[in-house]
Steps between C-alpha positions, in 0.01 A plus 500: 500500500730618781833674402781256522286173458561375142235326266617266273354339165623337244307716244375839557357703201516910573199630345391854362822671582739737325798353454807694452780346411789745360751203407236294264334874378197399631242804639150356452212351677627108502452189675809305674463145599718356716639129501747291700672804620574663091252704322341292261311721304410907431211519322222802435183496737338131489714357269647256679343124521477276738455500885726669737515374891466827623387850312604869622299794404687745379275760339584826573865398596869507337685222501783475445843284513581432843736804653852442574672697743923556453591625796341381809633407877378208668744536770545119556752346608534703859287736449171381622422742684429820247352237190512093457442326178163418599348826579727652213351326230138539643573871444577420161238363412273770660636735286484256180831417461565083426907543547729678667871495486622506810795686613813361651610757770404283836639341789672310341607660193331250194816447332536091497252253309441360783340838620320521179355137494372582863292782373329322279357217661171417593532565905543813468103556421535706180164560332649667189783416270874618680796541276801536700759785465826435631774699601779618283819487707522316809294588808440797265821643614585623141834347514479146336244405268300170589454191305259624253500162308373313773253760636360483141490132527327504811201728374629844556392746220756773537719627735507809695671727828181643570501722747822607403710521190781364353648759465901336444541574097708177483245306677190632303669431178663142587070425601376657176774296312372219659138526509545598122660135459149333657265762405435598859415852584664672761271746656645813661403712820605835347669689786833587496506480950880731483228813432225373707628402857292611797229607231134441557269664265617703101657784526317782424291837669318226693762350687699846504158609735494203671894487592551143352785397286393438159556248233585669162372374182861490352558222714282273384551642110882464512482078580237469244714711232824274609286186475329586184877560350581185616184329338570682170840365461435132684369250228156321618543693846191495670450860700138574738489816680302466787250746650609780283400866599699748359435688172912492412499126578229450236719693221738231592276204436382695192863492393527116533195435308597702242816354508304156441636389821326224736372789729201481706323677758211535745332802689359446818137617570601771815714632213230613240262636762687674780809735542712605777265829519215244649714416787369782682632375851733230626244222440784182372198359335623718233843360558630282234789483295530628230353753652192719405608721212425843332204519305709602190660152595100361526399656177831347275389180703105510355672590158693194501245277572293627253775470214588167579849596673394350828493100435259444848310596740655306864402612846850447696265358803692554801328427816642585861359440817339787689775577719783501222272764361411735820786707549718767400464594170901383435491214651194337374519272277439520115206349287151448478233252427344521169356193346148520572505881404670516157251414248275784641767722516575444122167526402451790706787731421599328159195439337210734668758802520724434226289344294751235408319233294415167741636342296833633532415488876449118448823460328717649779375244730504166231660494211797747580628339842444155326743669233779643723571144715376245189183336664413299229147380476382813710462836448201383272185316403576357190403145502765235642541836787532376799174614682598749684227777505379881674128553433435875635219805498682790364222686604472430831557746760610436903719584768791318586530408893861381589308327812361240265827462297582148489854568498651484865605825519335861449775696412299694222453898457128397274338432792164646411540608176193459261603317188340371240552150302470203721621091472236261475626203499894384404507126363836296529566191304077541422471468884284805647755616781303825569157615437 
């Protein structure tokens, strides 16, 4: 089947496969039929009666509850030009992931319902499952909070300045009070901007040689300390770090959860398998923000997600076009693509290198972001899931050629780079999207 045609059935049975599925305990060789869009049954290896419309051979195969991405940008509305919906969400599902939550910081700014109801409708070609962020203050100014009651109404799942923080104290805790009051999680980009102005890569030896400006890590660690405060003493507050990358701004979120506070966070892949010492020219494929850290901030980073500090695994895909991308060093533009790389990359540096249990690795992508935003009914297999599902070779080793991304854009520094652990096919709704 081509990538981006979709094969539906009404039934579809997934043979021979291990299934791992961290939220139901499950780590076994199991069958999984699918019914009407739920999973109807999990049974061992031909147990399960009756015909199925359509059967998928999975021997040899995980599979696995469909991935779910937290942090992802779509870059519609007005952005058409570096990412659409469409070729987005194909990405997605290349790299196995059956949502995304997309993030608000456009043109416009998605901070009205009626923004949010126009991401989610059919036009706009979506192959996978898109759960709207929206923004936190309006236009993502950081100086008035938006109506989070009706962007909640209207399907958003949390809201967010992405891109930049809020970084007002009144204003972060007036949107933790009230995302506390509706169990909404406000997520936060981690960057206090007052220490990082005309920055462009961390500050370090690195950018010291180079003669950039450099981001220190006590500017991302001092928001999340502030915000985790803020979480601790805020009943119900609801507090995500985004992208985190620092080793101080982990010993924040460390505090929180000790603290029993509602504290999550994700780790980006770049972040657990490069540093700032890999930039070794002024490539701005390996410019993103945050930026590349030290590898004593990689290694606190792999500890984390082994430990179960780090609630997810999310790419923070940020296509550009090519010429937002080609040019100085400073004035290129942040982010990379990363959808259709990061299950490879986990396996790869997480489980290969680390040797992280897969399960664990499985987790990080399912159950854990399914956790930090409440996406009931995913995020697992149990029966009455909906049937959402990854079936991959963890074994399988290839090279990853940003000229047949399906994302719009190639803004990637893994151009090349042999991994191993590749999607076979990502099921939404128990429609095949990609195979």
């Amino acid at each position: 089947m081509a990538h981006g045609k979709t094969k539906s059935a009404s039934s579809l049975l997934i043979k021979g496969g291990h299934l791992i599925d961290p939220a139901a305990r499950v780590d076994a060789l199991m069958d999984v039929l699918l019914k009407d869009g739920r999973v109807a049954e999990v049974a061992a290896p031909n147990k399960i009666r009756g015909a199925a419309d359509e059967k998928f051979d999975a021997r040899g195969l995980i599979v696995a509850p469909g991935f779910i991405d937290l942090h992802v940008h779509l870059r519609e509305p007005g952005q058409g030009h570096k990412e659409t919906i469409a070729t987005g969400t194909a990405a997605a599902a290349a790299g196995g992931f059956t949502s995304v939550c997309t993030m608000p910081n456009t043109a416009p700014v998605v901070d009205s319902a009626e923004w949010v109801e126009w991401l989610r409708q059919p036009e706009r070609g979506a192959v996978v499952n898109v759960f709207p962020i929206a923004a936190a203050t309006r236009s993502s100014k950081g100086a008035t909070l938006t109506d989070f009651r009706s962007l909640q109404r209207a399907g958003a799942i949390a809201v967010t300045d992405d891109g930049k923080p809020i970084l007002e104290d009144a204003i972060m805790r007036e949107g933790l009070v009230l995302g506390g009051e509706l169990n909404f999680p406000v997520v936060q980009h981690a960057e206090d901007t007052r220490m990082t102005e005309d920055c462009s890569m961390h500050a370090g030896a690195r950018s010291f040689r180079l003669g950039l400006r450099g981001m220190t890590a006590a500017a991302e660690a001092s928001v999340v300390e502030r915000d985790v405060q803020l979480a601790i003493q805020i009943p119900n507050a609801r507090l995500h770090v985004a992208h985190l990358s620092t080793a101080d701004a982990l010993k924040g979120v460390r505090r929180g959860k000790r603290a029993k506070a509602r504290v999550t966070c994700e780790v980006t892949p770049h972040h657990f398998t490069l540093t700032d010492e890999d930039m070794r020219d002024y490539d701005s494929n390996y410019k993103m923000n945050p930026p590349l850290r030290s590898a004593s901030d990689l290694e606190a980073i792999l500890a984390a997600l082994a430990d179960g500090t780090v609630d997810a695994i999310a790419t923070d895909h940020a296509p550009h076009a090519l010429h937002e991308k080609q040019m100085e060093f400073e004035r290129a533009a942040f982010g990379i693509t990363g959808l259709e790389t990061a299950l490879a990359l986990a396996i790869t540096k997480l489980h290969r290198e680390k040797r992280i249990p897969l399960a664990r690795v499985v987790e990080l992508f399912t159950a854990g972001p399914a956790r930090c935003f409440d996406l009931r009914g995913r995020g697992s297999l149990a029966r009455g899931s909906v049937a959402d599902v990854t079936i991959f070779d963890p074994k399988k080793k290839w090279t990853f050629e940003a000229a047949k991304s399906l994302s719009k854009s190639r803004n990637t520094p893994f151009d090349g780079w042999q991994l191993q652990g590749r999607v076979v096919a990502t099921i939404v709704s128990g429609t095949i999207v990609y195979q």
